[in-house]
Each structure stands twice: as C-alpha cells, then as structure tokens.
C-alpha positions as CSV (number, residue, x, y, z in Angstrom):
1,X,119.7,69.3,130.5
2,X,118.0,70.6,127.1
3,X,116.4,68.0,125.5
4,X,113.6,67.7,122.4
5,X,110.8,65.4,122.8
6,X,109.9,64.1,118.9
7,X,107.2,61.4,117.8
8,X,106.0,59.4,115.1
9,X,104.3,56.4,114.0
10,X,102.8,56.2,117.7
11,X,105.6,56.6,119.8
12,X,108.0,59.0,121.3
13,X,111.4,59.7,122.2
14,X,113.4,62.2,124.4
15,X,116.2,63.9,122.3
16,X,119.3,65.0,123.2
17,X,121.7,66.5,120.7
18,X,125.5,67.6,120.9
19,X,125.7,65.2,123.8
20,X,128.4,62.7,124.4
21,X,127.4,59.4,125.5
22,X,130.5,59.1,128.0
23,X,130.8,55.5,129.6
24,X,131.0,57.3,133.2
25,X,126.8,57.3,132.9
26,X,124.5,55.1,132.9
27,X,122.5,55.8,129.9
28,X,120.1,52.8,130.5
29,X,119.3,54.0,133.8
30,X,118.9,57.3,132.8
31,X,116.5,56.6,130.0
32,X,114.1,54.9,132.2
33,X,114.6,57.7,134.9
34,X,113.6,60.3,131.9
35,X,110.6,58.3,130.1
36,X,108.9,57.5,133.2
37,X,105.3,58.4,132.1
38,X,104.3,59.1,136.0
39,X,107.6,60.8,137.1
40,X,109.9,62.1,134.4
41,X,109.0,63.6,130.6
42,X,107.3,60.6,129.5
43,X,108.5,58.5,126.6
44,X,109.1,55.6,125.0
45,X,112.8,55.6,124.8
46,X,115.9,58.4,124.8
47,X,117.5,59.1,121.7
48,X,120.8,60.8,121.9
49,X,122.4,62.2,118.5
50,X,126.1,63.4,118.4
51,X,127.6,65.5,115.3
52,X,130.7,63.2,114.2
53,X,132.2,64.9,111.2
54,X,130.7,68.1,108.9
55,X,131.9,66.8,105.5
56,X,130.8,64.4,105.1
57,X,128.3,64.8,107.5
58,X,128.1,61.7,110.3
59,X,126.1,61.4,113.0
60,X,126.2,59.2,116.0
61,X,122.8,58.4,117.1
62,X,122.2,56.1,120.9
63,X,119.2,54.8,121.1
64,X,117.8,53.6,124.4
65,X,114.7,51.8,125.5
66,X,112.3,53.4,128.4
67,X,111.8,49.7,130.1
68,X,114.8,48.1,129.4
69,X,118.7,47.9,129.8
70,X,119.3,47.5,125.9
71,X,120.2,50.2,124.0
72,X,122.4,50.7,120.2
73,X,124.6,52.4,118.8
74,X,124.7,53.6,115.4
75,X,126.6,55.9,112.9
76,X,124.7,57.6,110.2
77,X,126.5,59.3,106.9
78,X,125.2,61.5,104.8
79,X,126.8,62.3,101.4
C-alpha cells in the first residue's frame, strides 16, 4: 500500500490516491487500523482521493475518521 501522509491546521491524514473505495472493505476499520498513533502511521483520519473524470477534472475524495465508524463521501469538480 503507497500512501502520503499530509497535514495542516493541526492535524493529519493518511492519503491514498488512485484507490477505489470498493464496498468488499471495511474502510472504517481500516482507518483506525492505519492512524493508530501506537501501532500503525499515526493520524487523525484516512483520506482516500480517486480521479473520476480528466475534463472536466472530478475527483472523488473518502474521508474517514481515526476513532470512529463515520466517514463521507464527496465529489469535487474543477472547471
């Protein structure tokens, strides 16, 4: 697994780009299993990104908490 780990305003995220959120895995479970501060990379939530479309240019972008089973789901154009 290739991942980027990214922060701002205080916190950070894992990255994962060009991956596929599939409903055969657990994201949730996997974000905590990642961010773990003691055990895994350490982070405050996993962000996966996923290239829709090139023109115009749409993203899909996952975000999941480190501590908790909630997690969204948003698509992002850019003209």
């Amino acid at each position: 697994m290739r991942f980027r780990k990214i922060h701002g305003a205080g916190n950070d995220f894992v990255l994962l780009t060009d991956s596929t959120p599939d409903s055969d895995k657990d994201w949730s479970k996997e974000a905590e299993r990642l961010c773990a501060r003691r055990t895994g990379v350490g982070a405050d939530g996993l962000v996966i990104s996923s290239l829709i479309s090139i023109s115009p240019v749409v993203l899909e972008v996952c975000c999941f908490n480190a501590t908790s089973r909630s997690g969204f789901d948003r698509l992002i154009s850019m003209p």
